[in-house]
Structures are given as C-alpha cells and as structure tokens.
NULOTOR-323661 format. One record per residue: x, y, z of N, C-alpha, C, CB in turn; residue in one letter. Coordinates in pm, whole numbers, padded with zeros to 5 digits, always signed. Glycine has a CB too. Layout:
BEGIN
XYZXYZXYZXYZA/...
! end
This chain:
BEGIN
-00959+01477+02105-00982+01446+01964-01113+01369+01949-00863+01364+01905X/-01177+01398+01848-01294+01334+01790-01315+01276+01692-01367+01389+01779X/-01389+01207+01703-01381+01117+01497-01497+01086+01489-01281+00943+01447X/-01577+01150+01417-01703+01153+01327-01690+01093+01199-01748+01288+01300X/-01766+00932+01205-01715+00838+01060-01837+00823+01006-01638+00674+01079X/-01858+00875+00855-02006+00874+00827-01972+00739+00717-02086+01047+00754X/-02069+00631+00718-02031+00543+00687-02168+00416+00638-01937+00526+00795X/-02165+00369+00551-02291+00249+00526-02299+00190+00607-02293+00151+00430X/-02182+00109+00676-02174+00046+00774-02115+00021+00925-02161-00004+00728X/-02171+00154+00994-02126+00158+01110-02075+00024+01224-02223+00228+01151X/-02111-00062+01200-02087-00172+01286-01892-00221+01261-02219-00310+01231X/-01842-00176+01120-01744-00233+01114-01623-00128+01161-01743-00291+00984X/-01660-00012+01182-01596+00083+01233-01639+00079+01436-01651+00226+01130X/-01726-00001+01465-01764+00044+01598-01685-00074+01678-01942+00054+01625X/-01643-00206+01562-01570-00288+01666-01466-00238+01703-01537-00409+01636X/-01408-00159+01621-01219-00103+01680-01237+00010+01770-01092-00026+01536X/-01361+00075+01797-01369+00146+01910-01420+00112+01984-01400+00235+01912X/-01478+00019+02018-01476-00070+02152-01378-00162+02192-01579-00147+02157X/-01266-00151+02111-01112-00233+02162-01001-00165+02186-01052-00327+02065X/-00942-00262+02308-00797-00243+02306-00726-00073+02370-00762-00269+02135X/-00679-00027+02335-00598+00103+02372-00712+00205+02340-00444+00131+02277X/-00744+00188+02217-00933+00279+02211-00997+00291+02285-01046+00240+02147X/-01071+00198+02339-01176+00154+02414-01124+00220+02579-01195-00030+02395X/-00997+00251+02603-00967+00297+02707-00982+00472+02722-00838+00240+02723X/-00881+00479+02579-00864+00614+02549-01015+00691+02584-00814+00626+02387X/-01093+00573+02477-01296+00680+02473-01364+00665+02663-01493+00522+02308X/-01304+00528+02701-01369+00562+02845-01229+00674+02949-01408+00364+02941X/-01154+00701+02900-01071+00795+02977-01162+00966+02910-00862+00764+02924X/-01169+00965+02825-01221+01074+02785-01133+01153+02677-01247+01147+02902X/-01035+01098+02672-00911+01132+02572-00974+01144+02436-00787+01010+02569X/-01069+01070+02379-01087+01040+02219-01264+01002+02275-00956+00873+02124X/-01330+01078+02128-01446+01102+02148-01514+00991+01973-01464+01302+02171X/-01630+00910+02003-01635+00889+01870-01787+00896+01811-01568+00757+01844X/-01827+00951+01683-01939+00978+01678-02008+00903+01531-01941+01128+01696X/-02038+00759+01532-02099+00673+01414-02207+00762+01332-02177+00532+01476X/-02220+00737+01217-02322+00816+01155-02349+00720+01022-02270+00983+01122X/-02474+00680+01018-02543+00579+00945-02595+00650+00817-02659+00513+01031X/-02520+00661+00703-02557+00761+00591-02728+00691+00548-02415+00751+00436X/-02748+00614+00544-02836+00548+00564-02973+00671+00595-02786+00444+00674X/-02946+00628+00662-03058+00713+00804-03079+00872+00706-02929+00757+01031X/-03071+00941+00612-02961+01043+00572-03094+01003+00394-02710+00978+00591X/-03090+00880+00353-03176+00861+00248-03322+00925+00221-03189+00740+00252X/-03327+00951+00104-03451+01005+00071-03610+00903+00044-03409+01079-00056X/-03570+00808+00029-03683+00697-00028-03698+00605+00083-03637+00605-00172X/-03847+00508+00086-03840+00423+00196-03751+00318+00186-03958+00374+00223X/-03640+00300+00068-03564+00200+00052-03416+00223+00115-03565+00173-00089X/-03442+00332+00123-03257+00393+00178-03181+00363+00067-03164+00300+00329X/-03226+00449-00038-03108+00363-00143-03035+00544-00108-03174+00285-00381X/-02915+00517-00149-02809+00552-00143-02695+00562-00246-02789+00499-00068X/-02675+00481-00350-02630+00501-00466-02731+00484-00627-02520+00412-00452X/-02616+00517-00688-02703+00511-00844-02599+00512-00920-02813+00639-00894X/-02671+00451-01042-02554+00495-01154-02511+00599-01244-02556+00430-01230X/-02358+00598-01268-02294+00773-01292-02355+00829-01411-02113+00789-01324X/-02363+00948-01434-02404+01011-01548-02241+00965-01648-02449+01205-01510X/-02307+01005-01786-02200+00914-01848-02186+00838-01878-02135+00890-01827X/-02218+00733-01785-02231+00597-01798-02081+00526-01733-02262+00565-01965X/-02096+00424-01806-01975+00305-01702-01993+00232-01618-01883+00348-01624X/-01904+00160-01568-01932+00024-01451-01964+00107-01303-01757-00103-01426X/-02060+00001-01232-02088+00025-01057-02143+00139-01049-01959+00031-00952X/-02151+00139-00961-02245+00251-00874-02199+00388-00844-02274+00200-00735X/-02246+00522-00809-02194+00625-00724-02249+00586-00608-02224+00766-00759X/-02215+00673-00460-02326+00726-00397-02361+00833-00407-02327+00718-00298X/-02515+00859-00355-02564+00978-00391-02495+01118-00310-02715+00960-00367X/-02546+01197-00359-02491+01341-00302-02588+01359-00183-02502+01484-00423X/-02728+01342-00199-02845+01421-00103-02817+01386+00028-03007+01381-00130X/-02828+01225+00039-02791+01156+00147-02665+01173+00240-02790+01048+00104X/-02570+01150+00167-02425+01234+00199-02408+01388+00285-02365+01268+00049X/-02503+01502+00204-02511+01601+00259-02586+01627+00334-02509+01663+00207X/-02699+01531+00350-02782+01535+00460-02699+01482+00590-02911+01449+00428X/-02616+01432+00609-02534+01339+00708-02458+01467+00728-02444+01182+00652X/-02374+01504+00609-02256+01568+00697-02312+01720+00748-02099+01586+00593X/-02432+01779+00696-02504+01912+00719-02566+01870+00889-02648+01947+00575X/-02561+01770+00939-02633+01729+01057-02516+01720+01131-02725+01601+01052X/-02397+01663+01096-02295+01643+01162-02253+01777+01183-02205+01555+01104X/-02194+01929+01094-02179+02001+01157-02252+02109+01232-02123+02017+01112X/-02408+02056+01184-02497+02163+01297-02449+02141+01467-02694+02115+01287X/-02451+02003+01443-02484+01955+01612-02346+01961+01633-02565+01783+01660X/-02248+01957+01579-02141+01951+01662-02106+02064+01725-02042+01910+01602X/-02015+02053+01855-01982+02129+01968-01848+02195+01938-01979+02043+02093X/-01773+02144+01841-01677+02233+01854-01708+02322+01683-01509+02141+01888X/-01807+02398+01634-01840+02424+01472-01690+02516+01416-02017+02541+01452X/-01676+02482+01318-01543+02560+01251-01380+02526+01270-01551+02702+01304X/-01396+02375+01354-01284+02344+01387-01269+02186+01294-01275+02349+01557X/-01422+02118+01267-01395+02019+01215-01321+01964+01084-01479+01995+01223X/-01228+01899+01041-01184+01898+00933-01195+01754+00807-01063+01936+00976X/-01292+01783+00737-01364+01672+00662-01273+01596+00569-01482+01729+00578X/-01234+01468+00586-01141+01432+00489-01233+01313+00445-00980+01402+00541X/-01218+01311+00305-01261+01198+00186-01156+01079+00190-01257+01270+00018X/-01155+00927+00271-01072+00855+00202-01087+00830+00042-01073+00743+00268X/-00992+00828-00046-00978+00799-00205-00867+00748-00246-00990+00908-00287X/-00877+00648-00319-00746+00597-00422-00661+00737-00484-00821+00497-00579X/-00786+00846-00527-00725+00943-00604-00636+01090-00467-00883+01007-00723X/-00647+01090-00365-00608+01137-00264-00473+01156-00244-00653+01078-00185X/-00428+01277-00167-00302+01273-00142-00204+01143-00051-00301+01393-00085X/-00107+01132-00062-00045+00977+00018-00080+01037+00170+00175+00928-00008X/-00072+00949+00218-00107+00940+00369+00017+00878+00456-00243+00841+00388X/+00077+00968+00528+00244+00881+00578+00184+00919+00725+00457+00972+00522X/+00339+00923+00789+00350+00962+00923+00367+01097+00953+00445+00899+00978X/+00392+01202+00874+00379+01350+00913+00245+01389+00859+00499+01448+00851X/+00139+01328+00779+00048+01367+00800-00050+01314+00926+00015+01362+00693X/+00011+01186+00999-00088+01153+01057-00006+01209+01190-00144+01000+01034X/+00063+01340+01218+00094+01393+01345+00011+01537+01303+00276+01399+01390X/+00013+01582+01167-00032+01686+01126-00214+01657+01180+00015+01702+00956X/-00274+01580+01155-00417+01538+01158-00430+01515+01344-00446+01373+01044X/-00373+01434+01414-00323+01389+01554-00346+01526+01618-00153+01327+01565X/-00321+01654+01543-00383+01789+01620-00466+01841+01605-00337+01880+01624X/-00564+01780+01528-00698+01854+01503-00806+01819+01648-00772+01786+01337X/-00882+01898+01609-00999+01868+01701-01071+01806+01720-01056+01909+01713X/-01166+01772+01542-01258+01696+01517-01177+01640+01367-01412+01774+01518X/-01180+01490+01372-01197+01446+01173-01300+01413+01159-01116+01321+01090X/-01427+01449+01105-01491+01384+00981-01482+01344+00892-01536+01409+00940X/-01458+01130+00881-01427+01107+00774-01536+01016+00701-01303+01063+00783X/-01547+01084+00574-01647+01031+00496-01572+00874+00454-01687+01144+00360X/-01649+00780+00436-01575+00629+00369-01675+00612+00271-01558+00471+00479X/-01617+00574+00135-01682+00621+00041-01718+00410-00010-01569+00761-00074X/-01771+00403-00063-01835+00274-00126-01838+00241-00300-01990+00284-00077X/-01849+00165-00326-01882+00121-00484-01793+00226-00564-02066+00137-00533X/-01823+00296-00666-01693+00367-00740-01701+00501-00700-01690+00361-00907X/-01703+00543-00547-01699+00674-00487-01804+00715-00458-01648+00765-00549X/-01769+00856-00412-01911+00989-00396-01927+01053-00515-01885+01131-00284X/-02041+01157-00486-02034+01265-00612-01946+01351-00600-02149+01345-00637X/-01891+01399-00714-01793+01532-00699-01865+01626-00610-01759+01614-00849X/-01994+01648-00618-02004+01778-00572-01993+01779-00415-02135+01840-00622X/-02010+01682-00413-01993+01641-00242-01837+01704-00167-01987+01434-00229X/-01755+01646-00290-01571+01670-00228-01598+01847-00284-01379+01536-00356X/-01680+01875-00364-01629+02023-00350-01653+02115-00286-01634+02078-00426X/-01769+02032-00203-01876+02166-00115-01806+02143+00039-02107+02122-00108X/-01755+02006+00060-01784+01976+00213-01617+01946+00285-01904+01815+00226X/-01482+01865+00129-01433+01827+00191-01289+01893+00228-01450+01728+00155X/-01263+01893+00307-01131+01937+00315-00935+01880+00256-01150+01939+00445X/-00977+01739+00273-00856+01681+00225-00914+01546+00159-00739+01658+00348X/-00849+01486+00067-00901+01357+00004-00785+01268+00034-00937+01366-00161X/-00768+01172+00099-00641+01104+00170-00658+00985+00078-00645+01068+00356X/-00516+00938+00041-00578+00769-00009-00436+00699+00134-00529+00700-00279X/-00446+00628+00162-00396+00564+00260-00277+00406+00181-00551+00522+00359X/-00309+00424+00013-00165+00353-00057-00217+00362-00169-00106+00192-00022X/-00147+00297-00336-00159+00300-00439-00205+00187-00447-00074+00336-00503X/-00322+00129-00424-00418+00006-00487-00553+00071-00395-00358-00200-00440X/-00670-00024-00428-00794-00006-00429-00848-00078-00310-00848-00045-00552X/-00944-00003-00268-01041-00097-00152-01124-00085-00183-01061-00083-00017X/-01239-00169-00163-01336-00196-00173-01418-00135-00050-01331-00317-00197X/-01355-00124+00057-01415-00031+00227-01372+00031+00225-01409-00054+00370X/-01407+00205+00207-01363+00331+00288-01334+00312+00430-01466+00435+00282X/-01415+00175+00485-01398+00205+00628-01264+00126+00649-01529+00154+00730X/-01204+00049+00599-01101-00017+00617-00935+00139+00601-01122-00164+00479X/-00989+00215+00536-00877+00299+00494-00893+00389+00587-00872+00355+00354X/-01063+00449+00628-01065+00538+00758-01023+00474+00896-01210+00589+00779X/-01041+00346+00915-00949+00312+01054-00798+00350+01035-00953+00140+01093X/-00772+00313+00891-00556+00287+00921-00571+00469+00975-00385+00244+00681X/-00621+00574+00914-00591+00687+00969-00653+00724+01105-00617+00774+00881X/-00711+00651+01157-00799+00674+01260-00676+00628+01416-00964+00559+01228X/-00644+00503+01325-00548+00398+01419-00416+00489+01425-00512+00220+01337X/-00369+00539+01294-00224+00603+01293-00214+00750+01394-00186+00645+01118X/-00332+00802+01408-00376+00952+01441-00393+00924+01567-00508+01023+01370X/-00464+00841+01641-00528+00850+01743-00416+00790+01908-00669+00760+01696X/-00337+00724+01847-00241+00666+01902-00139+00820+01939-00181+00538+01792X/-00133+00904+01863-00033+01006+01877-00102+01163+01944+00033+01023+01715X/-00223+01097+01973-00293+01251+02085-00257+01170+02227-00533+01302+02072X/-00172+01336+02272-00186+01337+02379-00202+01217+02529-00261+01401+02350X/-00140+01154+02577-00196+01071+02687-00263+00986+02657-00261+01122+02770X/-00251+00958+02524-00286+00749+02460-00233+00708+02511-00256+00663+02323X/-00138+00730+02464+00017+00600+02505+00136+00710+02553+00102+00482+02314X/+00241+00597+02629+00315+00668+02667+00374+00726+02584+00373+00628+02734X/+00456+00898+02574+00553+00951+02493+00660+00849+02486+00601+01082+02541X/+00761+00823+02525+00834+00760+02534+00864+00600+02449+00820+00773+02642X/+00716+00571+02429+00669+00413+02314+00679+00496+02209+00483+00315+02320X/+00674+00616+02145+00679+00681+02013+00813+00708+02034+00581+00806+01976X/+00929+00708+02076+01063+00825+02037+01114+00696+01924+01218+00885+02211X/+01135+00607+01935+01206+00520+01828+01155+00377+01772+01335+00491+01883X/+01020+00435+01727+00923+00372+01646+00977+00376+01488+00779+00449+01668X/+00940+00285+01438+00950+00307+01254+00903+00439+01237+00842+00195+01146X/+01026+00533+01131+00958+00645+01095+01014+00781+01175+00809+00615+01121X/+01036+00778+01350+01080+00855+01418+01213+00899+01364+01074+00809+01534X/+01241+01008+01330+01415+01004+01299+01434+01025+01147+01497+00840+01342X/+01352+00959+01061+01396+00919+00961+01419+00770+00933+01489+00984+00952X/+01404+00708+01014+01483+00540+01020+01342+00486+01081+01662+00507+01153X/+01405+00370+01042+01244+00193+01074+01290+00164+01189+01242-00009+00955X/+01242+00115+01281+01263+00064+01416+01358-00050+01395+01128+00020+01490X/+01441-00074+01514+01501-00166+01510+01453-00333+01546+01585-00116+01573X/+01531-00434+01555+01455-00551+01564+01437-00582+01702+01514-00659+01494X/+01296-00659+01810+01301-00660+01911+01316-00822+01960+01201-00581+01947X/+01291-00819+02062+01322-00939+02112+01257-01006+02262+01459-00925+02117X/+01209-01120+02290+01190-01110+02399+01160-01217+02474+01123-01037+02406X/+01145-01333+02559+01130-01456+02615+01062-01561+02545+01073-01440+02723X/+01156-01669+02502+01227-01748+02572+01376-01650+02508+01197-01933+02538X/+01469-01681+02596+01619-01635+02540+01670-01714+02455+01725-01623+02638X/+01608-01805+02414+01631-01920+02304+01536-01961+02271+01699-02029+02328X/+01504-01937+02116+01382-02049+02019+01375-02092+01901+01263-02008+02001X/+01421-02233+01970+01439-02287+01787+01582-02321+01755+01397-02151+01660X/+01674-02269+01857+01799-02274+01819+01833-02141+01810+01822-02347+01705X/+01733-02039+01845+01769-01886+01753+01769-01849+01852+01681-01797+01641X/+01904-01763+01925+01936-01704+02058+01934-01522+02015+02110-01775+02121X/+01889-01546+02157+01866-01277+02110+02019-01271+02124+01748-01087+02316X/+01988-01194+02048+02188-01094+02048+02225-01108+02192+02196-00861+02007X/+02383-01147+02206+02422-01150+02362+02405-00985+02406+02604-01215+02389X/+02426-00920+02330+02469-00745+02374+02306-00729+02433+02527-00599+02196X/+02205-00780+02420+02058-00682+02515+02051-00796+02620+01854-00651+02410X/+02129-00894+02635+02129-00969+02746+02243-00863+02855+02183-01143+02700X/+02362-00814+02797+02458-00783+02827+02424-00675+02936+02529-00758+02718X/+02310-00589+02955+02296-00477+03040+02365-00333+03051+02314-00527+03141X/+02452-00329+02925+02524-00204+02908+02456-00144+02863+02628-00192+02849X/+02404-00040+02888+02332+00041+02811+02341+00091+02708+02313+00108+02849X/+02463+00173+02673+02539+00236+02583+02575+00117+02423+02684+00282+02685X/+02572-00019+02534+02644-00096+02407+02490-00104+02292+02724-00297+02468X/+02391-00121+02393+02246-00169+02376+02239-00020+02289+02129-00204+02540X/+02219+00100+02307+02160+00156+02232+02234+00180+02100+02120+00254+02294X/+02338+00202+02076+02436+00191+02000+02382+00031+01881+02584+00178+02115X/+02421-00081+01920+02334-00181+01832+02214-00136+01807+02312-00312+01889X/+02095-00090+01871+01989-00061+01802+01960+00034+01715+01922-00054+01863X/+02081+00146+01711+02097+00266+01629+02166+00139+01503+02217+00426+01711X/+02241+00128+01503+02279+00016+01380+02226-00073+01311+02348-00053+01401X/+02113-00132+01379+02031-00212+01337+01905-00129+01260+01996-00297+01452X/+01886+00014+01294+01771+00078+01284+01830+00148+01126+01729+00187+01433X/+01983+00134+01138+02032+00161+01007+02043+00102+00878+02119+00179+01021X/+02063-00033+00966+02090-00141+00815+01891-00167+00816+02237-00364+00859X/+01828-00160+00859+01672-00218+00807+01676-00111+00745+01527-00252+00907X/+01677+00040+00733+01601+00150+00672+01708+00126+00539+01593+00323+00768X/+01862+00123+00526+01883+00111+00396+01855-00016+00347+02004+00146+00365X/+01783-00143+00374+01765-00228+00342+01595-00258+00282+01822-00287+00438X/+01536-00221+00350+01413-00217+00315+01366-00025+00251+01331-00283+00466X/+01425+00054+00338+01302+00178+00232+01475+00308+00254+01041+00270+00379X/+01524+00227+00110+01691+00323+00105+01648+00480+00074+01823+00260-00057X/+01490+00519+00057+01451+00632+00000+01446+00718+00151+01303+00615-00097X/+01413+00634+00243+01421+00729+00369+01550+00759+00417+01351+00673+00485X/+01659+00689+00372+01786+00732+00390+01803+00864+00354+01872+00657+00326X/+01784+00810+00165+01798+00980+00067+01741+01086+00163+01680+00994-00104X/+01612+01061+00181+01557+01185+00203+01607+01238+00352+01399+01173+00188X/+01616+01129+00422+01670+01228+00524+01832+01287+00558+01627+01168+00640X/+01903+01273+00431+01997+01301+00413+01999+01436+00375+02041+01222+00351X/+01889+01432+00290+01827+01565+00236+01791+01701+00287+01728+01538+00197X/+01706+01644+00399+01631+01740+00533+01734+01795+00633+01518+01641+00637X/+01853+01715+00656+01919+01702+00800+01906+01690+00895+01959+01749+00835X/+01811+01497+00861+01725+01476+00999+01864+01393+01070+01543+01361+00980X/+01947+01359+01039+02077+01270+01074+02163+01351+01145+02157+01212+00949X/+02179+01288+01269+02362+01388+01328+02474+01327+01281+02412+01390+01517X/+02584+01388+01354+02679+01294+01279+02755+01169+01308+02763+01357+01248X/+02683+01128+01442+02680+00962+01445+02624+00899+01349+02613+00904+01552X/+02503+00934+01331+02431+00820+01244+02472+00854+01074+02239+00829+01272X/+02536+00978+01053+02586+00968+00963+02709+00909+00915+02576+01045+00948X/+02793+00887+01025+02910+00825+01033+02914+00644+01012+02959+00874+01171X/+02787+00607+01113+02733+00475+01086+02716+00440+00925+02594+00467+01161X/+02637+00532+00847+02572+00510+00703+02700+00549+00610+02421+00618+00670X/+02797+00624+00669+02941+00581+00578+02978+00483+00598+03060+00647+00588X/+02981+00443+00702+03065+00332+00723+02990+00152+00629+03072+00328+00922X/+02861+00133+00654+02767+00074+00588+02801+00100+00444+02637+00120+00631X/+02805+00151+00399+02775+00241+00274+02933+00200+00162+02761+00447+00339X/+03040+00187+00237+03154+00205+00224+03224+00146+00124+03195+00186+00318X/+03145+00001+00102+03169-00098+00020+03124-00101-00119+03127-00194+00075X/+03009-00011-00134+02963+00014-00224+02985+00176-00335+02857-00017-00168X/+03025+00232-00195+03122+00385-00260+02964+00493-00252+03214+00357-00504X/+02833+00465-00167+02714+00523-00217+02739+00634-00124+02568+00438-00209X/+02709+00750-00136+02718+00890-00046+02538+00926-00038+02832+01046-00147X/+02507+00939+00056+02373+01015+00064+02383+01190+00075+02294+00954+00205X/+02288+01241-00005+02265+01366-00051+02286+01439+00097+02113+01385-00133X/+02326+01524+00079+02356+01583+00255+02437+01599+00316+02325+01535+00348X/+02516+01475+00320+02608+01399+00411+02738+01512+00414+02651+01226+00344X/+02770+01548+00287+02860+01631+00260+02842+01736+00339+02865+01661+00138X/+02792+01836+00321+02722+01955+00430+02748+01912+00578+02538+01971+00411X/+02694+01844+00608+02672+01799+00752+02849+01781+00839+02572+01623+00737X/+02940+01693+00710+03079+01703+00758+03208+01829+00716+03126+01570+00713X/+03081+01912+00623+03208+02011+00657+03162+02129+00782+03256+02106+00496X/
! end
C-alpha cells in the first residue's frame, strides 16, 4: 500500500510516518509514502495557492491550477498508473467507518488530497476525485488531521502490519465494541481486575468478554446492536446473551426472530 498526501503542509503529515508501527511498516517495505508540497505546484513567485470564491462569501478557496498541477505529476510518475484511487477529505463527504476503511486497506495507491480554508474548487473533485470522505459531522480546520484518521484506520489493516489476530475482537469486529482490558498492578486504587482473567479458565475468560463486549455496544452505540441484528452478524450465543440483557426491558432486536426459528 501507498499513500500519496498532497498537502500545504507536509511536515504535519511526515511526523506520523516516521513513528511508531509506521515507521516500521515503511522501513519493512509493507507501506510506501509519498509527501507532495501543493506549494511547489503554484503559479506566481508567491506560491499563493488560494483566493477568494466567485460569488462571494467568507475565507478563501484553494486554487484549481496548483492542485492539478500536483495531482497531474502525481499520476504521471507513479508506478502503479490506473490503480490509484483519489479521495477528497470533506465535511460534505460520505461517513467514513470501519468497512470503508477495510474496503480502502485494499487498494494499491490512496491519493489523498487535504483540503484548507473553505475547500478546493469543484472542478478539481470533478475531474480528479474518486471518493469525498468526511471522517465525522463537525469541521476541521486540517485536511491533514482527517487524512491521517484514514491513513491510521487503513494502514493498520494491510497485510503484515500487525498481527491478524490483534484485529479479531477489536471495537467494531463482529458488530460489537471491544471489551474492557486490564492489566498490572492487580490492584489500583482499591480497584481490583475481575477475579475470572486472574482465574485462567479460558472458556470462563472468553465468555465474560463476549458479555462485556455486549453490555458496552448496547450501552454506548445500541444502533450497532439494531443493525447487526439486521445483517445476521450475531450467532445464537450472542443472541441469547442480548435476550437475556434485554429482558428487563421487553426490547427484541430486528432479526433475532429469524435467527431462532
């Protein structure tokens, strides 16, 4: 995988690829990364780069020329041509979850534009881009802050990052939020870990964490319940668990029915 980030300010995108699980991945050869200074890309000796919108209104655009001068350079030279897939971070963009960032996790190349002051030009998203992602419902002020969360969510899930095994029951896997963890001192504060992951049973251990992974998801996001009641991402343990939870309140999730006859 590759990530081509065309950006005002390359420096704030180049610290997270010189860190941490990154910084291994790019010297293993796993993940490839390619900065691009829209800058550099300007027509005037000032490097200006934005202006204000036709129409009128508050802040700035950026320009189109500059923009297409960057990304027309980015896919000459690139090595893999016709595979790259250009996404626009935007407020106005489709949501950005976890099946898109396994859907993206298989591409070849992302080119992601990070857009500045009150966006790009349209003509830019109509000639060049492929997807317009917004990464939540409020505003940033850094494209580059919204192109890392997809950079970070994507890049973690190619291939020989990380172990398979650190992804099977992560928030999200399943349908359900991860469960709660725990780990030295065996006491802090007065606050002791559950005796059962001291206990060494395995069975008892995974069993509590399937329960625990139940009550956080109807507790915090009850919509991933619905929906995966919906899909028939649930067997019928964990559906049996979410009756049983559920029981006091008389709530049935959409599905559930199907699944027990």
């Amino acid at each position: 995988m590759k990530y081509t980030v065309l950006t005002l300010f390359p420096e704030i995108t180049d610290a997270f690829f010189a860190s941490s699980i990154m910084a291994k991945a790019i010297k293993r050869g796993i993940i490839g990364y390619q900065p691009v200074n829209i800058r550099d890309f300007a027509l005037d000796k000032h490097k200006t780069c934005d202006d204000a919108p036709y129409g009128g209104g508050a802040g700035m655009l950026m320009l189109a020329e500059p923009l297409a001068g960057a990304l027309e350079s980015v896919l000459r030279s690139s090595c893999i041509c016709g595979k790259q897939r250009v996404i626009y971070l935007s407020p106005s963009g489709k949501p950005f979850d976890q099946k898109s960032a396994k859907e993206l996790a298989a591409e070849q190349e992302l080119i992601l534009i990070c857009g500045r002051y009150e966006g790009i030009d349209q003509r830019i998203i109509d000639r060049y881009v492929d997807d317009e992602i917004s990464v939540g419902d409020y505003i940033l002020s850094s494209g580059e802050v919204a192109a890392l969360a997809v950079i970070d969510a994507t890049y973690r899930l190619v291939d020989n990052v990380i172990c398979p095994e650190s992804l099977d029951e992560e928030s999200f896997a399943g349908g359900l939020l991860e469960y709660p963890q725990f780990t030295r001192p065996e006491i802090f504060d007065t606050m002791k870990v559950p005796e059962v992951l001291l206990s060494g049973h395995h069975e008892q251990i995974r069993l509590w964490r399937l329960e625990r992974r139940i009550e956080k998801t109807m507790k915090y996001r009850p919509d991933l319940i619905q929906r995966g009641g919906e899909l028939g991402l649930f067997n019928k343990e964990i559906i049996g668990i979410i009756d049983r939870l559920y029981k006091n309140s008389g709530d049935v999730i959409e599905g559930e029915k199907d699944e027990r006859d």
